[in-house]
N, CA and C of each residue as an Amber inpcrd file, in Angstrom:
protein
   651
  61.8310000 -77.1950000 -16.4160000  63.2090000 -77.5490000 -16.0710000
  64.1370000 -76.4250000 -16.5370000  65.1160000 -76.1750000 -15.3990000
  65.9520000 -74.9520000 -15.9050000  67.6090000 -75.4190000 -16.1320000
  67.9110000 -75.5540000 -17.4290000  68.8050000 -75.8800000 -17.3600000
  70.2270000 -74.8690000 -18.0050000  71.3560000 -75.2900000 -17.4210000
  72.3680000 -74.1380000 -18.2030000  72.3280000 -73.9700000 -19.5220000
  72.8630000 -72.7250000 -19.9730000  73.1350000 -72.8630000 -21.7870000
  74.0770000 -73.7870000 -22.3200000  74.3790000 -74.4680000 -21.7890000
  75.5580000 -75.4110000 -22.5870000  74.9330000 -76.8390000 -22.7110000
  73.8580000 -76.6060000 -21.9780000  73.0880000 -78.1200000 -21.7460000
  71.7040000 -77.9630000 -22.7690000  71.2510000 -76.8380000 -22.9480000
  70.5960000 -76.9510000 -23.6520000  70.4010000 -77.3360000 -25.3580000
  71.2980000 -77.0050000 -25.8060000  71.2310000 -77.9530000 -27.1510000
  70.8550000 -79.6620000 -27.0960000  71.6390000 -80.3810000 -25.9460000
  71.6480000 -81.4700000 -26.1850000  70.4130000 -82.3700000 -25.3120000
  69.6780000 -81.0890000 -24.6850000  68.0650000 -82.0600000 -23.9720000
  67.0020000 -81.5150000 -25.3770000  67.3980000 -80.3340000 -26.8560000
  66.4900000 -80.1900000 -27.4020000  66.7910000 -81.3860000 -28.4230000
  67.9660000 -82.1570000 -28.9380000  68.1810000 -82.9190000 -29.4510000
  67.8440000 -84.3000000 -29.3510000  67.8830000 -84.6280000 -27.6310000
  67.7050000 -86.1530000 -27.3620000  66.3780000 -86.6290000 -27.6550000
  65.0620000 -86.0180000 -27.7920000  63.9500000 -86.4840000 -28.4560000
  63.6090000 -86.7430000 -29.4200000  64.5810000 -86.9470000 -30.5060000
  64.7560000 -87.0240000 -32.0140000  65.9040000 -88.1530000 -32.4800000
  66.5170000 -88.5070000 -31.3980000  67.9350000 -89.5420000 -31.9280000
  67.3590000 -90.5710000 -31.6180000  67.7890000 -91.4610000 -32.7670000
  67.1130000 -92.6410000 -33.0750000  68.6080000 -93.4790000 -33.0320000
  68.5420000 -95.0490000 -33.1610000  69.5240000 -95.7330000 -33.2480000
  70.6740000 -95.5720000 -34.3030000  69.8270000 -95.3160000 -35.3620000
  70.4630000 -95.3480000 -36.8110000  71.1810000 -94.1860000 -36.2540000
  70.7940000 -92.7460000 -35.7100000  71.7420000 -92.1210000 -35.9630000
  73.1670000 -92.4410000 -34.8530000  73.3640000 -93.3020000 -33.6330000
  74.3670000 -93.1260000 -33.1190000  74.9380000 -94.6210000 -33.9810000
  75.0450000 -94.9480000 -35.2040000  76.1520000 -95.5580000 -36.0730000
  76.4290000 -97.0190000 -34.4610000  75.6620000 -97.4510000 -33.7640000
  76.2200000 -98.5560000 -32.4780000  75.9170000 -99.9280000 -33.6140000
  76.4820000-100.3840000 -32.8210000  77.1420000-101.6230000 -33.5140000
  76.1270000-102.8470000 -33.1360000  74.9990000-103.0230000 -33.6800000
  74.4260000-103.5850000 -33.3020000  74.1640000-105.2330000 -33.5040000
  74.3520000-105.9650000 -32.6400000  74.4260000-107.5950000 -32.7730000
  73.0940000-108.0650000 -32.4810000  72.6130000-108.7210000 -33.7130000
  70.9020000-109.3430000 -33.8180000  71.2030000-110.5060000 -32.6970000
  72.0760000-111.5830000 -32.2620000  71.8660000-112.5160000 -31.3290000
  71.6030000-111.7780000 -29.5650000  71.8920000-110.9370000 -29.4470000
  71.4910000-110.2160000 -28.6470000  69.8200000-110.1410000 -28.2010000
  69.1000000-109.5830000 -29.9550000  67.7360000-109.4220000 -29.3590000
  67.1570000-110.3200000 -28.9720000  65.8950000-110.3650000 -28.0000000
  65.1020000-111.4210000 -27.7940000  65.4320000-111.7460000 -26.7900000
  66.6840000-111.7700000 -26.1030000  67.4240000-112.5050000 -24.8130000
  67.9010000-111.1660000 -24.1480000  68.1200000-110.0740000 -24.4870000
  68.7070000-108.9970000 -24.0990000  67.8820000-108.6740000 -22.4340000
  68.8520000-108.3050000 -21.3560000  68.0880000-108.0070000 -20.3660000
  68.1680000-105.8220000 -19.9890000  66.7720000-105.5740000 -19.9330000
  67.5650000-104.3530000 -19.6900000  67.7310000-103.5900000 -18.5900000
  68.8460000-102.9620000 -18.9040000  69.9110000-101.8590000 -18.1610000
  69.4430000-100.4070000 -18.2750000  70.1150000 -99.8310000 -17.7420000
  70.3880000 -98.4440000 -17.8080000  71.5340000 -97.7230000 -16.7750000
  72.1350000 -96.7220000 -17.3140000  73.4380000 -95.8340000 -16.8730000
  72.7360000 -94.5790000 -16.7760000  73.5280000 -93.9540000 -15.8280000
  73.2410000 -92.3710000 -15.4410000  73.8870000 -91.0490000 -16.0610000
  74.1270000 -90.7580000 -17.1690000  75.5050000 -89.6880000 -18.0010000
  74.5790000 -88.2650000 -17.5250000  75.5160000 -88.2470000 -16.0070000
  75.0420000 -86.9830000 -15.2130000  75.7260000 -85.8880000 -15.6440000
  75.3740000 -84.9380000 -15.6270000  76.4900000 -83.6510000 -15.9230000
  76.1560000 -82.4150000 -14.8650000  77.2480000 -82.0150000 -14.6160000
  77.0800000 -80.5500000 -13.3580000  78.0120000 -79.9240000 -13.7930000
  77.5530000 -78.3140000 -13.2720000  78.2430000 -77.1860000 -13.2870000
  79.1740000 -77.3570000 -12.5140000  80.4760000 -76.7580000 -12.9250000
  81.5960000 -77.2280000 -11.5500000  82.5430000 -76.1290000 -12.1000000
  83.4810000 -75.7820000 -11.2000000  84.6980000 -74.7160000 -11.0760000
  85.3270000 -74.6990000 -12.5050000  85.5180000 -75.6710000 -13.0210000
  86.6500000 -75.5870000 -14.0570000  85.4850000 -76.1650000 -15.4850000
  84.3880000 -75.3450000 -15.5220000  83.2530000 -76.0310000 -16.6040000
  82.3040000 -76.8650000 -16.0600000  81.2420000 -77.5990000 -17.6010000
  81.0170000 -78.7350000 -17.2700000  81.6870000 -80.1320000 -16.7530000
  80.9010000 -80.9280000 -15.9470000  81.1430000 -82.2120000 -14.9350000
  80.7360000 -83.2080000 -15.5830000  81.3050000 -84.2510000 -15.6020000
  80.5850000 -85.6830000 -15.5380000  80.6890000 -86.6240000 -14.1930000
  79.3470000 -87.2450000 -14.2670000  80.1290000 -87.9260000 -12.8850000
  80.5000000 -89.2260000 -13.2320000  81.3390000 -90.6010000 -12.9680000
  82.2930000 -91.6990000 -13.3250000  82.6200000 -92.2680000 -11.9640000
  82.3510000 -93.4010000 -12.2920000  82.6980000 -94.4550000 -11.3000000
  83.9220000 -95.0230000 -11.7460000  84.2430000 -96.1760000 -10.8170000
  85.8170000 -97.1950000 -11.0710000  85.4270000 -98.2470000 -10.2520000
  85.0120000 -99.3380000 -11.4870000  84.4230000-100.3590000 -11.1920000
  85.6060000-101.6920000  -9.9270000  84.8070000-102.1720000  -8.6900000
  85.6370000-102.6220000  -7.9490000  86.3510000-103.9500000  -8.7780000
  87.4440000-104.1700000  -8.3950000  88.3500000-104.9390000  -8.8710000
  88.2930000-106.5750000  -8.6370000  87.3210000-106.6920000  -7.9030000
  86.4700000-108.1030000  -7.3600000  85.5500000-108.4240000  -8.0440000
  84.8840000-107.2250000  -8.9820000  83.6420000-107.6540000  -9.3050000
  83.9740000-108.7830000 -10.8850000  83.2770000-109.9390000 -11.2500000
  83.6520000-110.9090000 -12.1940000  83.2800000-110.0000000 -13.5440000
  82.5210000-109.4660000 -14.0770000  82.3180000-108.8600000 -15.0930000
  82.8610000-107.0840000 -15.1770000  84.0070000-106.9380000 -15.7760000
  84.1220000-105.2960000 -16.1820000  84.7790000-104.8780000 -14.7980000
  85.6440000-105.8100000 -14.2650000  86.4180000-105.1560000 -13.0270000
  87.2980000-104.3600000 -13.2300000  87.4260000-103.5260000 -12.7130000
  88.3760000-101.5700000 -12.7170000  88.0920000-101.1600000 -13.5540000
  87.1930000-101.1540000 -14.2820000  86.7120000-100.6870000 -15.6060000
  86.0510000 -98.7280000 -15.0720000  86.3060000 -97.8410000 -15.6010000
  85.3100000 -97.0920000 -15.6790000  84.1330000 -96.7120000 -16.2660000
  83.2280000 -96.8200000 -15.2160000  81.5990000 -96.3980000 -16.0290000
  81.0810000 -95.3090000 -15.1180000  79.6210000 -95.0010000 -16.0250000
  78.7570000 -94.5610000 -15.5160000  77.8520000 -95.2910000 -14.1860000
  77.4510000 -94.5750000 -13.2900000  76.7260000 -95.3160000 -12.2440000
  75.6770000 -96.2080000 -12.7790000  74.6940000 -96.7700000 -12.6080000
  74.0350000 -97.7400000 -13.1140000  74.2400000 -99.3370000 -13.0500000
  73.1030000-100.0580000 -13.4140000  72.8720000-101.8920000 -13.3920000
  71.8680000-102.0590000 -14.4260000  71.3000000-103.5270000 -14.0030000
  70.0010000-103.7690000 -13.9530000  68.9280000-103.1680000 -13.7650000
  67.6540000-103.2700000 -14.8400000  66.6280000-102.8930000 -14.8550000
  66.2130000-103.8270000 -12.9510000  65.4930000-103.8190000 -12.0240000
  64.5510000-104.0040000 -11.2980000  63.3140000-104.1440000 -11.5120000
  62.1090000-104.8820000 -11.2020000  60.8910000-105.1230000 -11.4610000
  60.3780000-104.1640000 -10.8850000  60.6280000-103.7960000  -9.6820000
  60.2140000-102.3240000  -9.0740000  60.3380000-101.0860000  -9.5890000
  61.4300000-100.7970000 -10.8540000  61.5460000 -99.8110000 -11.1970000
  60.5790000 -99.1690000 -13.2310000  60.0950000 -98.1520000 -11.9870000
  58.7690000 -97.6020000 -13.2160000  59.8320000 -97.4810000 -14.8100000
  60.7300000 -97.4370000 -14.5780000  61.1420000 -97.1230000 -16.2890000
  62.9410000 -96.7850000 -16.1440000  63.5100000 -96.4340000 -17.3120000
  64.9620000 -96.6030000 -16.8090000  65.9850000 -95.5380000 -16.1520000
  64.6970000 -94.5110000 -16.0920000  65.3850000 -92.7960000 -15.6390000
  65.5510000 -94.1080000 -14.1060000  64.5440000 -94.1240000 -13.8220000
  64.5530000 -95.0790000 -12.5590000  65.0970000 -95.8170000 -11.8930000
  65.3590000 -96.8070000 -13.1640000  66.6790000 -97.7910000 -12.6490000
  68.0370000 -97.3330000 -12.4290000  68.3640000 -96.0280000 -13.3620000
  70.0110000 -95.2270000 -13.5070000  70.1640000 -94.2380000 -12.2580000
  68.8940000 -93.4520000 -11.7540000  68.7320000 -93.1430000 -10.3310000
  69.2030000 -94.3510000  -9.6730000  68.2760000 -95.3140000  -9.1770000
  68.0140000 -96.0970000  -8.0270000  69.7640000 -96.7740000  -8.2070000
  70.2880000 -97.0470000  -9.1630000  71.2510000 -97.2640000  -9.2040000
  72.4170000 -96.3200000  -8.8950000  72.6060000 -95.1390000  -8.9950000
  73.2630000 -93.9940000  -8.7040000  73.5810000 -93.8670000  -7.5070000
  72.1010000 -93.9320000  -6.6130000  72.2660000 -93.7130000  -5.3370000
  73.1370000 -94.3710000  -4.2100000  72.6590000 -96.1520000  -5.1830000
  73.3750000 -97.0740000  -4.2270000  74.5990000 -97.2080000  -4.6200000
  75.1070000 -96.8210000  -5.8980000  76.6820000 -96.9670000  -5.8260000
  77.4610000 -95.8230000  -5.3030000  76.4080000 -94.2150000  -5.2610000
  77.1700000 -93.0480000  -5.1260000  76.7330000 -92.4070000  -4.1800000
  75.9260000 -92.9490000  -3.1030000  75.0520000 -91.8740000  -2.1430000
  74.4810000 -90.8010000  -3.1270000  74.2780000 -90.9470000  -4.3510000
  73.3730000 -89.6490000  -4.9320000  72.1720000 -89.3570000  -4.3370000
  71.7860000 -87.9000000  -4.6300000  69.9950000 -87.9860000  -4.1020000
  69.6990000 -87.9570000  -5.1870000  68.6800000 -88.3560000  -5.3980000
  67.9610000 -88.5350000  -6.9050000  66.8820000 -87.0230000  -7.2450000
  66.3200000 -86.7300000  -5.5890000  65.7200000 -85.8090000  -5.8610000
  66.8260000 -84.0990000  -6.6040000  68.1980000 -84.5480000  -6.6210000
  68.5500000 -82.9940000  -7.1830000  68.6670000 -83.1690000  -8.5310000
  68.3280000 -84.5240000  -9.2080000  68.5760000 -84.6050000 -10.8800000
  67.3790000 -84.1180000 -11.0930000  67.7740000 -83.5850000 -12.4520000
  66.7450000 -83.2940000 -13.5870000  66.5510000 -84.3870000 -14.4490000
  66.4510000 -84.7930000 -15.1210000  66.0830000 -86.3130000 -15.9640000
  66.3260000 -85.3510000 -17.5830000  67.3660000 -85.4900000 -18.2750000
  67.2080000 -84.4050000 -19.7090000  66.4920000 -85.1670000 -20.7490000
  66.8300000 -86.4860000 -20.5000000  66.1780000 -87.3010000 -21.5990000
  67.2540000 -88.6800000 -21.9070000  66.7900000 -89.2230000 -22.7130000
  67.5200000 -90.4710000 -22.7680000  68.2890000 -91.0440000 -24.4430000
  68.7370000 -91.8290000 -24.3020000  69.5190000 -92.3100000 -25.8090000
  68.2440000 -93.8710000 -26.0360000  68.1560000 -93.8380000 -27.4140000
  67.4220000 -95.8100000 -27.6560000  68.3920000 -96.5260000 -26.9470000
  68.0380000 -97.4410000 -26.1850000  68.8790000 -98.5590000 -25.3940000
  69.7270000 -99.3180000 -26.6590000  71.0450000 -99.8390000 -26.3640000
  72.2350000 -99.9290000 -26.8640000  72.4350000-101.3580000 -26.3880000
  72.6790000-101.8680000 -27.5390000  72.5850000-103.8300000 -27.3000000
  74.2330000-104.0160000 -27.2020000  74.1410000-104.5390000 -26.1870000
  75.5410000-104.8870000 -25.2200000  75.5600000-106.6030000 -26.1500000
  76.8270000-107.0400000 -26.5910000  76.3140000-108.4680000 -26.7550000
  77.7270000-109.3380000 -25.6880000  78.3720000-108.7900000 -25.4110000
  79.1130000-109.9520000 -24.1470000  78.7210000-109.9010000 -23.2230000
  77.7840000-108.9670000 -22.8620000  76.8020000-109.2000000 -21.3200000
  75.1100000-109.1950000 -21.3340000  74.5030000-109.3470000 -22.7690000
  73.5200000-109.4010000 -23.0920000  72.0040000-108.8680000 -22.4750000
  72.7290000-107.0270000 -22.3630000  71.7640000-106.4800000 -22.2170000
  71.3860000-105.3500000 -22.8830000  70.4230000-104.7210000 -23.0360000
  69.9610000-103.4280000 -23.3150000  69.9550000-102.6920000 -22.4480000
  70.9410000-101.7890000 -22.7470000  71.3920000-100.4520000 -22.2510000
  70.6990000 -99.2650000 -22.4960000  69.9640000 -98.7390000 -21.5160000
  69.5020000 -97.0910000 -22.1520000  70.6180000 -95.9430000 -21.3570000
  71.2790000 -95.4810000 -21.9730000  71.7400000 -94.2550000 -21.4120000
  70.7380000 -93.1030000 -20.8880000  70.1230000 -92.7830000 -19.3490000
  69.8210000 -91.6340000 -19.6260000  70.3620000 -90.4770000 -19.4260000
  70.3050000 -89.2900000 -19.4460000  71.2740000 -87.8030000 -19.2480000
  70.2830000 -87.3850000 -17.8910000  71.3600000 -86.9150000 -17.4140000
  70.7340000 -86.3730000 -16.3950000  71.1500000 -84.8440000 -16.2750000
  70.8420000 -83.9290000 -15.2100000  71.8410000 -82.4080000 -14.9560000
  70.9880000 -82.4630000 -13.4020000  72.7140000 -82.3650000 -12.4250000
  72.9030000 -82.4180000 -11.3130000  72.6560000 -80.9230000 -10.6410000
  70.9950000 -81.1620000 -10.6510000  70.9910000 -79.4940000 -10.0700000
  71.2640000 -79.1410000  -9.0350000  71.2230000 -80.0530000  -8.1070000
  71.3060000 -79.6090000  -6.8730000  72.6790000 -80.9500000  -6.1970000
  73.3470000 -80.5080000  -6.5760000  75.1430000 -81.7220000  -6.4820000
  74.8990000 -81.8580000  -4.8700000  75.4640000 -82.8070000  -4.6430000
  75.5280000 -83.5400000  -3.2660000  76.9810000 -84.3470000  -3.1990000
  77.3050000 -84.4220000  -1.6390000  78.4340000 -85.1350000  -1.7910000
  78.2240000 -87.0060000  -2.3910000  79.0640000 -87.1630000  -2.8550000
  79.2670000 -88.4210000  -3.2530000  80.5860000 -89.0280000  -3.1520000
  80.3040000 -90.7600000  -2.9450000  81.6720000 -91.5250000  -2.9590000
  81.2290000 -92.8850000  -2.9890000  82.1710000 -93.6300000  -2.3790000
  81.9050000 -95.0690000  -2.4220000  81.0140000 -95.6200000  -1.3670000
  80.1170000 -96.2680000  -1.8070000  79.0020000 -96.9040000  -0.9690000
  79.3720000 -98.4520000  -0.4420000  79.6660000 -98.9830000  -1.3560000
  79.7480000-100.1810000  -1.0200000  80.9170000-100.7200000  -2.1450000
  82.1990000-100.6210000  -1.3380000  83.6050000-101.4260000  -1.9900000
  83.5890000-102.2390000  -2.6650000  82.6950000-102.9010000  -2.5460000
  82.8060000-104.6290000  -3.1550000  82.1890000-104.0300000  -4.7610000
  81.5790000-103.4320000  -5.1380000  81.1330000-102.7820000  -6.1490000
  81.5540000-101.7440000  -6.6950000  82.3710000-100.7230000  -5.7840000
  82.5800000 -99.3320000  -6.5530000  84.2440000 -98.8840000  -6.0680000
  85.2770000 -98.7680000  -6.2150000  86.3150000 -98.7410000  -6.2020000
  86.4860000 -96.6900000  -5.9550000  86.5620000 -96.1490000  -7.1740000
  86.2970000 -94.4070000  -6.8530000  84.9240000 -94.4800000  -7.3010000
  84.5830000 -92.7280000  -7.1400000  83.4980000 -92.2300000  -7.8560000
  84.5030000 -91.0200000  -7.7700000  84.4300000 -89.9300000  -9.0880000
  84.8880000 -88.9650000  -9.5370000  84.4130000 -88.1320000 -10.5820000
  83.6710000 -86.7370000 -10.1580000  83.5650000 -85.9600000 -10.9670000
  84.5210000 -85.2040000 -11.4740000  84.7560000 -85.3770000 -13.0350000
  85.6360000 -85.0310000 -13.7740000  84.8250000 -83.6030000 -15.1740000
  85.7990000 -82.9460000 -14.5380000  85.2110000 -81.4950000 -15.7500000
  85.6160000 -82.1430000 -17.3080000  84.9330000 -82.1410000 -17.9380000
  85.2250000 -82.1320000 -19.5370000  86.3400000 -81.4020000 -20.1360000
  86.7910000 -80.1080000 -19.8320000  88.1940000 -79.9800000 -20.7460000
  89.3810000 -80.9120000 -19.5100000  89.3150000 -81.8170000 -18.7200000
  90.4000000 -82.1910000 -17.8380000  90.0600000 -83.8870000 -18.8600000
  89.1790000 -84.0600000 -18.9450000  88.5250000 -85.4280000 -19.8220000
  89.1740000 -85.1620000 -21.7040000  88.6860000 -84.2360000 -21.7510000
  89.7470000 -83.6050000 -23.4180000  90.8760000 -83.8150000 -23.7910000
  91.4900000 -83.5190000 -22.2090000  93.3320000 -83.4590000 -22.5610000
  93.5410000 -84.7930000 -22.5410000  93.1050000 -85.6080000 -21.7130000
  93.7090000 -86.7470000 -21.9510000  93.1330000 -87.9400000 -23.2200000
  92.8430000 -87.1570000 -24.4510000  91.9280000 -87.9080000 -25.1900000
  92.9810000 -88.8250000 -26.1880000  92.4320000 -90.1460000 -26.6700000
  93.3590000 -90.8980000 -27.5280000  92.2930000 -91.8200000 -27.6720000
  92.9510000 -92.7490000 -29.2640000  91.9150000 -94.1510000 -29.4660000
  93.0770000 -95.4820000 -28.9910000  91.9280000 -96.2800000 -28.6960000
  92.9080000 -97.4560000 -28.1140000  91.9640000 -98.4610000 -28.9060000
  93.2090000 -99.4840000 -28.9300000  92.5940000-100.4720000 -29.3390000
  92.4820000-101.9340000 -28.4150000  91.3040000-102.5150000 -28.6700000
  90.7670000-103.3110000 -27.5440000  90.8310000-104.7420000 -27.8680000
  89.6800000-105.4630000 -27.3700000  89.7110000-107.1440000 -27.5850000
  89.2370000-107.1630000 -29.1620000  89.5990000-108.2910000 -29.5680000
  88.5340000-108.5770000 -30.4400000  88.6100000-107.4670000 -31.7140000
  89.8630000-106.5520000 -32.3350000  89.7710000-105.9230000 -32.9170000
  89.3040000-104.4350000 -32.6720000  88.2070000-104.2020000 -31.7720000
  87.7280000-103.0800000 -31.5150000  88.7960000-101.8820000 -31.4350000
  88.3380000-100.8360000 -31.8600000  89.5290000 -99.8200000 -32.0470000
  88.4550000 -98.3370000 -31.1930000  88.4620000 -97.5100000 -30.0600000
  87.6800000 -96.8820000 -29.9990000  88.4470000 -95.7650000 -29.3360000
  87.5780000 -94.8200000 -28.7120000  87.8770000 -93.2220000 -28.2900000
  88.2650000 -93.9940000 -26.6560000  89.1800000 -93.0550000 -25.7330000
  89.7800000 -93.4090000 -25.0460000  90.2640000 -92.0470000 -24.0040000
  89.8150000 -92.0580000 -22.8490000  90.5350000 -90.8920000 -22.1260000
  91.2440000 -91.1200000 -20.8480000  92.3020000 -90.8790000 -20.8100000
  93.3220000 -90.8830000 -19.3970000  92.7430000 -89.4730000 -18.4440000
  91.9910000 -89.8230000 -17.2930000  92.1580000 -88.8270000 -16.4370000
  92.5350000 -89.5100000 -14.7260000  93.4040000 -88.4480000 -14.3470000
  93.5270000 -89.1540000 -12.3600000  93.7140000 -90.7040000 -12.5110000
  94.6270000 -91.0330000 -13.6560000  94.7440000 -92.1030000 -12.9440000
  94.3370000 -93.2480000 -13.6500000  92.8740000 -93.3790000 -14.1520000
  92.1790000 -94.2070000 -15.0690000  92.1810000 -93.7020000 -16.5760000
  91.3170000 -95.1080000 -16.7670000  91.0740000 -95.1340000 -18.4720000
  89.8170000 -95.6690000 -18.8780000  89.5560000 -94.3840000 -19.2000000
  87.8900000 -94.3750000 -19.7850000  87.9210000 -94.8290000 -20.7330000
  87.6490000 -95.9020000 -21.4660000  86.9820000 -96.4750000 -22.7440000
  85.9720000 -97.4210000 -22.4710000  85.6170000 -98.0570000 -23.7380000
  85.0020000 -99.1540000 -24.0950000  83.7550000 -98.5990000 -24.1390000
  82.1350000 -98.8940000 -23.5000000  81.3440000 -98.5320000 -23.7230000
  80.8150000 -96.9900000 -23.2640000  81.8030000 -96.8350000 -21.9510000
  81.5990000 -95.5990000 -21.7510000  82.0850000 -94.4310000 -22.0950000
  83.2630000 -94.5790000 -22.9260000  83.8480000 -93.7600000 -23.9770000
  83.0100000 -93.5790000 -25.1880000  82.5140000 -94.7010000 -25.7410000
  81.8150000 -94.3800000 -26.6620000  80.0460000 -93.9910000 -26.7140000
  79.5160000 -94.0320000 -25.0030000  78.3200000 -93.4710000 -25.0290000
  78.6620000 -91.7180000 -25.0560000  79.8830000 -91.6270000 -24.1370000
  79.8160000 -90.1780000 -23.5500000  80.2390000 -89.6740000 -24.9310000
  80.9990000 -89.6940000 -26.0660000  81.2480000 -89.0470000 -27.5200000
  80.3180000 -88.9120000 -28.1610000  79.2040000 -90.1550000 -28.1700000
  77.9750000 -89.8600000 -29.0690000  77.2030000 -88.7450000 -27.9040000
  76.9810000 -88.7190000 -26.3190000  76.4800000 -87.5850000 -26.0450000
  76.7700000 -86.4650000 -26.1300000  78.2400000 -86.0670000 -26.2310000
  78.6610000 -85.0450000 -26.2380000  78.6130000 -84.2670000 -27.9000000
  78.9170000 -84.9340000 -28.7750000  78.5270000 -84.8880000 -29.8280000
  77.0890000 -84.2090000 -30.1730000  76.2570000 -84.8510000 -29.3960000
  75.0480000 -84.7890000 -30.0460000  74.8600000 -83.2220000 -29.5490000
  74.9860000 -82.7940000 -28.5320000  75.3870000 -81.5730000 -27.5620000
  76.0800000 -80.6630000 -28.3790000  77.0170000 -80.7080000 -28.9080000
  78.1030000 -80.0600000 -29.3630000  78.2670000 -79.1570000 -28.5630000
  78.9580000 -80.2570000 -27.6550000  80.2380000 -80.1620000 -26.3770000
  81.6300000 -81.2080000 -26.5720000  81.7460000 -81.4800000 -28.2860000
  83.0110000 -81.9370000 -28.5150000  84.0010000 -80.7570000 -28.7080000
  85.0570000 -81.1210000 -28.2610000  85.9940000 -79.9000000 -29.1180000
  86.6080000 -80.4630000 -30.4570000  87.0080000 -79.5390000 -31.1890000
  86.9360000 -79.9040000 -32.7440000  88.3890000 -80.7610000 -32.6790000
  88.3710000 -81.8310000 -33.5470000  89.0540000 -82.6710000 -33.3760000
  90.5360000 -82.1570000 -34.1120000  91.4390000 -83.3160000 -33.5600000
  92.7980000 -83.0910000 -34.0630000  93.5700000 -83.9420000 -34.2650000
  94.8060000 -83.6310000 -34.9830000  95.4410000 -85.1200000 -35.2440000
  95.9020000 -85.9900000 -34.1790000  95.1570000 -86.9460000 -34.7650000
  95.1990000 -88.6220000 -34.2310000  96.1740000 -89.3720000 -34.4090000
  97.0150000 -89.7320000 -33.4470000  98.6040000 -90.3060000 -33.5680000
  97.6160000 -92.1780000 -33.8710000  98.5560000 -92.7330000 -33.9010000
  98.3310000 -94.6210000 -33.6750000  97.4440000 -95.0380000 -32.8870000
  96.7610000 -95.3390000 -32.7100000  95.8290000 -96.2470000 -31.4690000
  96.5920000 -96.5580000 -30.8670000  96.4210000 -96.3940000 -29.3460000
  97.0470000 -97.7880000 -28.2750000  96.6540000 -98.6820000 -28.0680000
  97.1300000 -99.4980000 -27.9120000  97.4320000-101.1950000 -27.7890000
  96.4900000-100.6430000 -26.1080000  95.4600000-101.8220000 -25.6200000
  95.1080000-101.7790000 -24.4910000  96.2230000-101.5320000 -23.1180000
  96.6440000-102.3550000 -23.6760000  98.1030000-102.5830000 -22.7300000
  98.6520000-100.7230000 -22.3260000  99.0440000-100.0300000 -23.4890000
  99.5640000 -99.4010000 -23.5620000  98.8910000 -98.0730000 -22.7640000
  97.4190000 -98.5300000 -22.9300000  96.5930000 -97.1910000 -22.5770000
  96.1400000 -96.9050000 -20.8940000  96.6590000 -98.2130000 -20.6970000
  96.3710000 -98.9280000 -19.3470000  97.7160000 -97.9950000 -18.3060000
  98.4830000 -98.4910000 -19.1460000  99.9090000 -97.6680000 -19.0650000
 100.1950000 -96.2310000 -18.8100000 100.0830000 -95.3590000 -20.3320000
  99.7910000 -93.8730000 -20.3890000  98.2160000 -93.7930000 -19.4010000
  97.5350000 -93.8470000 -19.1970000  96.8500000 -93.7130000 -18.1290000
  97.0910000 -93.5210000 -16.7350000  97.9610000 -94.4380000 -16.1740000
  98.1110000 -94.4440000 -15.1410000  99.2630000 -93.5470000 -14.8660000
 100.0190000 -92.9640000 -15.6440000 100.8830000 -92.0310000 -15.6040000
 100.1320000 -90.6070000 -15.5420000  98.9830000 -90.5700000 -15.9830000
  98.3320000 -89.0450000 -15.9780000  97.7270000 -88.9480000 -15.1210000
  97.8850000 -88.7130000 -13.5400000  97.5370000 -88.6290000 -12.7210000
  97.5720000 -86.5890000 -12.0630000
């Protein structure tokens, strides 16, 4: 596999990270009942840097509507393992081809407990990029590849339901948090493809981020 220099630190790293080290918040009523998932945290070379690619969850759907994520669902009985399921899932929300990913490696699956599944993040690198968009409305609202320093500028912590206080980014429009804010920091992290941090004003109030978000267009 040939991958860029900026990608390479973080496919020699992902065979060594264990749970303990991404500090996730893990809820024991979860195990045992957990169903599993997997997400696609694709990355491509693009004009202005590295890419991620990001969906905008449709606004119909009952669980996590307008939410931004990564492409991905449900594990399938058909599917050999979860590079598999975050492909097979990719495709149908993004017209991806599966044949231009590389597969870099994956994160330990991540216990979701208000939707009670196990999550594996895997990484992918979009070698061979294809057009992409919305497949099917009722499910996918945008799809948008977004370069990482355009994902930077709009960085802030917000604070959520339930106390949760987490990392947060305004780009085009949306607002990246919640689980996919905090998978893509521990990947990028692990990469060291963060930029070095800086002072941190107040958390926003959800409300608020919902707000400054939609102003950074």
């Amino acid at each position: 596999m040939s991958l860029p220099p900026w990608l390479r630190p973080l496919a020699a790293r992902l065979p060594d990270v264990t749970a303990a080290d991404l500090r996730w918040r893990e809820d024991r009523a979860v195990r045992g009942r957990a169903r599993p998932a997997a997400v696609l945290v694709l990355f491509a070379d693009g004009p202005a840097g590295p890419e991620v690619l990001l969906t905008e969850r449709a606004a119909t759907l009952r669980q996590h509507s307008g939410q931004v994520a990564f492409p991905g669902g449900r594990s399938d009985p058909g599917d050999a393992d979860a590079a598999a399921t975050a492909l097979r899932e990719a495709a149908e929300e993004t017209g991806l081809v599966p044949a231009g990913v590389d597969v870099v490696g994956e994160l330990p699956p991540l216990a979701l407990a208000h939707s009670g599944h196990h999550v594996t993040p895997v990484v992918g690198y979009w070698r061979a990029p294809c057009p992409v968009g919305v497949v099917d409305p009722s499910e996918v609202a945008r799809v948008e590849r977004v370069a990482l320093g355009e994902l930077f500028a709009g960085a802030r912590r917000v604070r959520g339901p339930g106390g949760y206080t987490g990392p947060a980014f305004a780009v085009r429009g949306l607002l990246v948090w919640g689980f996919t804010a905090e998978v893509l920091v521990r990947v990028l992290d692990l990469g060291g493809l963060l930029p070095p941090p800086r002072e941190d004003p107040a958390p926003l109030s959800l409300a608020e981020a919902l707000e400054w978000a939609g102003g950074r267009r």
